[in-house]
N, C-alpha and C positions, 0 to 999 in steps of 0.2 A: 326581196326573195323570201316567201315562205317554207315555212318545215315546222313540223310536230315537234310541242314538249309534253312534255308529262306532269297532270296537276291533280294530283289527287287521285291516282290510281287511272287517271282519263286522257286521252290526247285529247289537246288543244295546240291550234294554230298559231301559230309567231311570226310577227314579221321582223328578217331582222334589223338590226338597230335600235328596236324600241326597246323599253326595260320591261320588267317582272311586272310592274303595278298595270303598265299599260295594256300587257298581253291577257292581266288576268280580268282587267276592267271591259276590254273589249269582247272576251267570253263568257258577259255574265258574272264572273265572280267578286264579289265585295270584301275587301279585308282594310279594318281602318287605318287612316290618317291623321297627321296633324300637321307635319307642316307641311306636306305635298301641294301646290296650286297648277291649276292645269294651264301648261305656257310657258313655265315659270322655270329659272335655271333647278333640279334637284341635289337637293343638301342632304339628304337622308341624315335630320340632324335629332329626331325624336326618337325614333327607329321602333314607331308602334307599327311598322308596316312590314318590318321581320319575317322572314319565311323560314320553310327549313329547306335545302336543296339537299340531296343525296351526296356524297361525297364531301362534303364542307364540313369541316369542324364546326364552325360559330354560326351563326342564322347571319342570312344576309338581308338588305334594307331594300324594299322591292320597287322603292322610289325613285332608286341612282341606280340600280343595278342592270347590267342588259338581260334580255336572254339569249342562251345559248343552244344550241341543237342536242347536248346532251343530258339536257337537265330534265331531272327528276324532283319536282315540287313538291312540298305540304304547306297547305296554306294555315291550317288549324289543328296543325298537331300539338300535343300537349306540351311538346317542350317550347312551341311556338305560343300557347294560350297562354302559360305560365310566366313567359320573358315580356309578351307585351302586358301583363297583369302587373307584374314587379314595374314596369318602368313607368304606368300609374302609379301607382303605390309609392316610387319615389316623387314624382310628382305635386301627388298631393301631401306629401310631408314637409313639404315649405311653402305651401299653400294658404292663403288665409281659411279661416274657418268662418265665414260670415256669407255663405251662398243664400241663405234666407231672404237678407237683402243687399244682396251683389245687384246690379244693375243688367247683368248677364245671367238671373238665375232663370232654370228651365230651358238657356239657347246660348251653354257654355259648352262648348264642345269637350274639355276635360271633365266636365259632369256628367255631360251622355257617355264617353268613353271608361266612366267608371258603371255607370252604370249598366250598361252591356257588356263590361268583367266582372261582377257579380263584387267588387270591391267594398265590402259594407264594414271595416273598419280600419285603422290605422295601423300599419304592421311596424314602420319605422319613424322614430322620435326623436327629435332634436331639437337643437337652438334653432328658430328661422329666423331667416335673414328678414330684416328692416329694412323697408325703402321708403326715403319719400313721396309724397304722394305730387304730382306737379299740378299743382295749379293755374301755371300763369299766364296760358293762353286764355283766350276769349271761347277758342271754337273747341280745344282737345284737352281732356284730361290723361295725364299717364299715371298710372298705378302701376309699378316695376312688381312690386308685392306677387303679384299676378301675373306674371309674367314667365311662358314656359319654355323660353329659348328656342321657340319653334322659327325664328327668324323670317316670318311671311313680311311681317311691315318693313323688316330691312329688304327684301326684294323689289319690293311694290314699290315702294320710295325709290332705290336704286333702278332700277329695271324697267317700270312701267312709268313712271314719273318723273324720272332723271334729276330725281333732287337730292337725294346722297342725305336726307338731314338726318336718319339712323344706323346706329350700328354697334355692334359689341363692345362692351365696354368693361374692365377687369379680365382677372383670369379666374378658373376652378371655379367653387359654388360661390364665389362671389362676384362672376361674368354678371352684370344685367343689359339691357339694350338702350340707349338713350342718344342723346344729340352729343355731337363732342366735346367732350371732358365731363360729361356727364351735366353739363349747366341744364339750362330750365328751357323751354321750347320758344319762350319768347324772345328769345335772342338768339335762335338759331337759326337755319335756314327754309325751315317749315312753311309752307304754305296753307298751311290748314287744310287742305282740300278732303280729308279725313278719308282717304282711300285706305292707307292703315286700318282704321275700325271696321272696317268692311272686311280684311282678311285676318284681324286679332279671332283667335278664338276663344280665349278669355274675355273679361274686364282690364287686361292691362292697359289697353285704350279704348277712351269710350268718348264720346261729346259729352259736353261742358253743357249741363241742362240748365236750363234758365226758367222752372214751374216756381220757385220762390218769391222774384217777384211781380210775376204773374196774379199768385195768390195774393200778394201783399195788395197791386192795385185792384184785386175785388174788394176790396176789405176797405177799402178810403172811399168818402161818399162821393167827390167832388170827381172822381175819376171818370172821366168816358172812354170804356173802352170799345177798340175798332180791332178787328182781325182783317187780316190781307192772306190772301190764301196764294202761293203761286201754283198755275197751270199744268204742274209737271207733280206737285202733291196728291194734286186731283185725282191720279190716275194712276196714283202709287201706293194711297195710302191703306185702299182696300186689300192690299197684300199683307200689311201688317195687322189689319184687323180678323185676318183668318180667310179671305174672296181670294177665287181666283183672278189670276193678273189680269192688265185690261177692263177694267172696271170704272166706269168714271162717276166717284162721288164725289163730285161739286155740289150740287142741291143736298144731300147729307150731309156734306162737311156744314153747310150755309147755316142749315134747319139746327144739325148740334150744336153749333157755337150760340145760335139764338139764344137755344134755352141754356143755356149753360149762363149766359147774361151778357152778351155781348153789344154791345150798342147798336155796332154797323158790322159786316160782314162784306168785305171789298175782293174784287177778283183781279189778279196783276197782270191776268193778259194785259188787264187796260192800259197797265202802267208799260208794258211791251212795247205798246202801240206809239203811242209816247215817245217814247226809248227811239223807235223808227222815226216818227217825224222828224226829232232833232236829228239824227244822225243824216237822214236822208240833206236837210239843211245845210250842214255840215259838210256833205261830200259835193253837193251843188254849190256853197260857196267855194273850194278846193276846184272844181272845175271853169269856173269861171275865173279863179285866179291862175289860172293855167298847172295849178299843182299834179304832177303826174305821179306822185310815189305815195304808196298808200296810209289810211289812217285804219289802226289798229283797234278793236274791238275793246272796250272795255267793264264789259255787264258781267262777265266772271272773277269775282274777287282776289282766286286765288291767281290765276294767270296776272293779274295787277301787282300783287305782292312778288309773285316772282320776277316780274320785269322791275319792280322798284328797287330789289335788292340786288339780281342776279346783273341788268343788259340795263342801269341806268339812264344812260344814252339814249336809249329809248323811251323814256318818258313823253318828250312831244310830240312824236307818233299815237301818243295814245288818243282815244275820242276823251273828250273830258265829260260826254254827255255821264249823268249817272245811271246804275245797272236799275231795271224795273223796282225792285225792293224798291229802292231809296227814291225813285222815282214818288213810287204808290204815298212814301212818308210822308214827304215831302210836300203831294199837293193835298193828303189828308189835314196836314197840320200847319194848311194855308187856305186853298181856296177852299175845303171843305170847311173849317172852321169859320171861315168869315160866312160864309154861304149859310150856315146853321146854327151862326151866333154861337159858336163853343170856346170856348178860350183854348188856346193851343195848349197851353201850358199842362191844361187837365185832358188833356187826350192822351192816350195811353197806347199806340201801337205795337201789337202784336203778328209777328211776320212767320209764315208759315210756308217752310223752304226746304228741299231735295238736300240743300248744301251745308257742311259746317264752316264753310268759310264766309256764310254769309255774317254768322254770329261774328266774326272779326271785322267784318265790313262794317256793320251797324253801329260798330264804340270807335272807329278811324274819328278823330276830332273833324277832319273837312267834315264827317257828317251831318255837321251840328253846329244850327242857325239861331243865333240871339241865345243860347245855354239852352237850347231845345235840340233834343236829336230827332233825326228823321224817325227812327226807329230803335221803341224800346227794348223788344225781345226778340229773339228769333229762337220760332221750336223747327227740328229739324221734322220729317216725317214718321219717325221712330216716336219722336217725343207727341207730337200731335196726336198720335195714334192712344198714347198711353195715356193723356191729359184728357180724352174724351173719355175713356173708359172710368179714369179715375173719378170724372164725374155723373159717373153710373149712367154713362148714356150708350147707346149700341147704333153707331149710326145706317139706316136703313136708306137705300136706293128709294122704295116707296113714298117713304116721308121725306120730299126733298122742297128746298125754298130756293126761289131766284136769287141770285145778291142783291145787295141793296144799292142804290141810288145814293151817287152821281156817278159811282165805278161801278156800274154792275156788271159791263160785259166788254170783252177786245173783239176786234176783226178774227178771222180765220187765221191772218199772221201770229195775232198771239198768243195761240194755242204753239208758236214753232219752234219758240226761244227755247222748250226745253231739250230739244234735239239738237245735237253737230248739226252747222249748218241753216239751221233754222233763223237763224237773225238776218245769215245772209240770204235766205231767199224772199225773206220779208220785206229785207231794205233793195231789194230789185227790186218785187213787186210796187214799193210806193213810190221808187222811183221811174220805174215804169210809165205810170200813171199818170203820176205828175206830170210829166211830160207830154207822154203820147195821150194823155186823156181815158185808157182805156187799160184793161188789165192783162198783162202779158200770157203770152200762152204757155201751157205746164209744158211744152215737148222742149222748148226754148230753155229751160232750166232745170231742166229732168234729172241731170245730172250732180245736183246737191245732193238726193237724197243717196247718195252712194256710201257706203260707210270704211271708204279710204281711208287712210290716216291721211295726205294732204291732197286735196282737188281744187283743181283750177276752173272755170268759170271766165266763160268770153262771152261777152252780148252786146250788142248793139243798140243802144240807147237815146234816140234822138241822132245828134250828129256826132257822138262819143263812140269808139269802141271801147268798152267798159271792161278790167280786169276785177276778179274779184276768187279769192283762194281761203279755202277751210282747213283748217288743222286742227283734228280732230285725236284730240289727246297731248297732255305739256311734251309727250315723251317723243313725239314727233315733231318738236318747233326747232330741234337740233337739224335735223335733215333739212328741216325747211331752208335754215340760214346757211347750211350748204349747197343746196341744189338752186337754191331760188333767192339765196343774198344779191346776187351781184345782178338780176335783170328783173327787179322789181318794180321799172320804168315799164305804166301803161297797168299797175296793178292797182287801184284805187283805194280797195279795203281788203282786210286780213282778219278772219275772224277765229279765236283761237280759243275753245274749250279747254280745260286742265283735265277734265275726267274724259275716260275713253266715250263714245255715244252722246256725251253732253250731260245736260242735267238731270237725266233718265238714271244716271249712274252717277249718281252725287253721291260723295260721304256721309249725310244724313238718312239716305234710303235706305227699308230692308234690309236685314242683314240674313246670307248664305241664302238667297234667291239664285238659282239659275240665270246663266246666260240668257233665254230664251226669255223671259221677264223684263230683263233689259227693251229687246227686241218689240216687245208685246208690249208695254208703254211707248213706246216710239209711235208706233204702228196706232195705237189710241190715240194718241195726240193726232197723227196726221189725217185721222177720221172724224174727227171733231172739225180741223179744218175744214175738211169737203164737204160737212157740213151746213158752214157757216155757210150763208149768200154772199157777204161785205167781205172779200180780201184784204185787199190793202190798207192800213191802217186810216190813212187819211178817207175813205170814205164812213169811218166810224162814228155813224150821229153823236155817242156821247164822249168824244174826242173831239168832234166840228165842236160842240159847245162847251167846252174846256177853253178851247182857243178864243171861240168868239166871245164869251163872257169872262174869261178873266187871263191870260196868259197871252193874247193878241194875236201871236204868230211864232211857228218856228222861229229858232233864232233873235226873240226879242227881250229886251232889257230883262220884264219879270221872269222868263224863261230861264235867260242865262243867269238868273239869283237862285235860281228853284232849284231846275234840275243840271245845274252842272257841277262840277266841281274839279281839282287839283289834286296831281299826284307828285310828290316829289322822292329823293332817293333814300330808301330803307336802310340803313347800315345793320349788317349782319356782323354779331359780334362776335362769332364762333364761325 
């Protein structure tokens, strides 16, 4: 039901049920926020979203509030400019003073909020509170210091990712947010998947940047270093470099890292591709042993940590193939080194990833073969963006270079891994093929790109009918194990992204990008596909000659040393 309120001397439209912020966002009107998220339960817990209503004593919070049909609004009356002004003001009084070099200067949202209230000194003074700073993760640093109680990452955790690992902790001004009892994140229930930093509006959470020793191995002679770019950076990273979304610099990224002194420059579709064979392997041994309950995706790190700690039980359901990254490590710092005569030892991989969970993936010990890890660094998109710049490079579409050889390029499928969905329509395509000899048709599985939270998937496959089901976001694998625990007979494979969209919206991505950016790298990836001629992985020339020169066959001895590995159960100590 509609009916006019009054905002500013003006009727505007209302529908009812919705609140104050909604009514006035849908008219046009902007009044700021901090912890408002759109979707999200409203806390009105900052309350810079204050209005004045006629009749009220106190300003109301436009974020939780309805409206009503008799309301009379000021969205920027002075005693409204003044109340959100003071409640900066307290803010920033227990606030570090080190924005110069915060990690977040210039795209801190309490720094633009002071600076559109004209806030230019400090009006209240006191003792600030001391936090420590948590180091102990691989993929997320917490700085409480910074921390403005605006409770986004308690929602996002709770609400969209059903992991509960934050939440209020103390009372009065000495509430801060952390994991229970306040311990350190690595023994909590955290999955790195760094969705958190995506809604901090501060530096109270930021990724765990890894340019130290990056720098360090340019600086050793004996070092050769290799960058590995994955698919889904490609195509994100131009956002953070100032381009609009949808931009695919891969031949840029290639060309910067050349001159910046990189040895080799390797692309991870290849390592995608890969990723497909074994798995395809994999579910054709399962079928032949008459296995009919499915094996569970495992190339997202964080969904791997939450099954090790959360649904242990689950571990032998997992594929043990390894996710593309470690793939790409793995045959760098094997066949590529015997093949170029480089000693493994002095290669130095550099992993260049959407996600911050992949930095936790690369230090897991399964990672690392003979005191060799697959992979030394991992810069998330945010950080790659900054490590170019840093070295005074501007990376241009124009000036672009192919990758280098022996991984220079994937099939169409591995442009798909960064999408919900995407592994699954890859690993039908090659098994498709494999079979029927010939490549399946798009009408026949049209219905992956759907952006469901769980879709089911029935095809016909030689003499199989083949199930296969996407869950699309961790916050829907609850549903899943209710609606679809008990008839999982005839399901084959289960592919489960942590981030809503896939790797499009990893924790490492651009930060405060619209929805629509999301959308717009999907949409790039899947045009890159149509592009390619070669689908399915297996008709990949520089995949056939991986196999035939040095890895023999899916599924074979050196294979299962390379790329596989073991997961066993995480104990959660909080």
């Amino acid at each position: 039901m509609n009916f006019n309120i009054e905002v500013n001397n003006r009727a505007l439209q209302a529908i009812r049920g919705e609140t104050i912020l909604a009514a006035l966002q849908r008219n046009g009107i902007r009044i700021p926020t901090l912890c408002h998220m759109k979707d999200f339960t409203p806390t009105g817990a900052c309350r810079i979203c204050v209005v004045e209503v006629e009749g009220q004593d106190d300003l109301i919070t436009a974020c939780s509030h309805p409206v009503e049909e008799w309301m009379k609004i000021k969205t920027h009356s002075l005693k409204v400019i003044e109340a959100r002004k003071t409640i900066i003001e307290l803010l920033l009084a227990n606030h570090p003073d080190d924005c110069l070099y915060c990690i977040r200067n210039n795209r801190c949202e309490l720094q633009s909020l002071a600076e559109s209230h004209n806030v230019r000194d400090r009006k209240f003074r006191g003792h600030k509170n001391i936090q420590h700073i948590d180091l102990s993760s691989a993929s997320i640093v917490s700085d409480m210091s910074k921390c403005v109680l605006c409770s986004r990452c308690i929602r996002v955790c709770d609400e969209l990712m059903k992991v509960s690992t934050l939440n209020f902790i103390g009372r009065g001004n000495q509430t801060i947010v952390g994991p229970t009892l306040n311990k350190e994140l690595n023994v909590s229930s955290c999955i790195t998947c760094g969705q958190c930093i995506l809604v901090c509006p501060t530096a109270a959470l930021h990724e765990n940047d890894q340019f130290t020793p990056v720098f360090e191995a340019f600086h050793q002679q004996k070092k050769h270093l290799v960058f590995q770019c994955s698919q889904t950076v490609q195509v994100s990273v131009g956002e953070e470099l100032g381009h609009k979304p949808g931009k695919n610099f891969q031949g840029a990224i290639t060309s910067a890292m050349h001159r910046i002194g990189f040895n080799r420059v390797f692309d991870v579709s290849f390592a995608v591709d890969v990723m497909i064979m074994e798995l395809t392997q994999l579910i054709l041994e399962r079928l032949a042993a008459g296995i009919t309950t499915p094996v569970y995706s495992s190339d997202c790190p964080a969904w791997v940590k939450y099954v090790e700690q959360t649904f242990p039980e689950m571990i032998p359901d997992l594929s043990t193939v390894k996710s593309p990254q470690q793939i790409m490590g793995s045959l760098v710092k094997s066949y590529y080194a015997e093949s170029y005569k480089v000693p493994a030892e002095n290669i130095f991989v550099v992993s260049g990833e959407p996600c911050t969970a992949r930095k936790f993936e690369a230090q897991r010990e399964e990672m690392i073969q003979h005191g060799i890890s697959d992979i030394d660094s991992v810069m998330t998109t945010r950080e790659l963006a900054k490590f170019i710049r840093l070295n005074g490079i501007e990376p241009d579409q124009d000036n672009s270079e192919n990758q280098d050889l022996p991984f220079a390029s994937g099939s169409g499928s591995g442009y798909l891994a960064g999408t919900s969905g995407g592994v699954t329509e890859a690993l039908i395509r090659n098994l498709y093929h494999h079979i029927h000899g010939q490549d399946v048709q798009s009408s026949k599985i049209n219905k992956i790109r759907s952006v469901k939270g769980i879709r089911e998937i029935r095809i016909r496959i030689g003499e199989h009918d083949m199930g296969f089901v996407i869950i699309n976001g961790l916050g829907n694998f609850e549903e899943f194990r209710t609606t679809m625990g008990n008839r999982l007979n005839g399901i084959h494979f289960v592919e489960v992204m942590a981030c809503p969209g896939g790797c499009v919206n990893g924790g490492g991505q651009p930060l405060k990008m619209p929805d629509e950016n999301i959308r717009i790298r999907s949409k790039t990836l899947f045009e890159l596909d149509d592009k390619e001629q070669v689908k399915p992985p297996l008709k990949n020339p520089f995949v056939q000659k991986v196999y035939r020169d040095y890895l023999s066959e899916p599924g074979s001895t050196k294979a299962k040393s390379l790329l596989y590995t073991e997961f066993k159960p995480r104990e959660v100590l909080l």
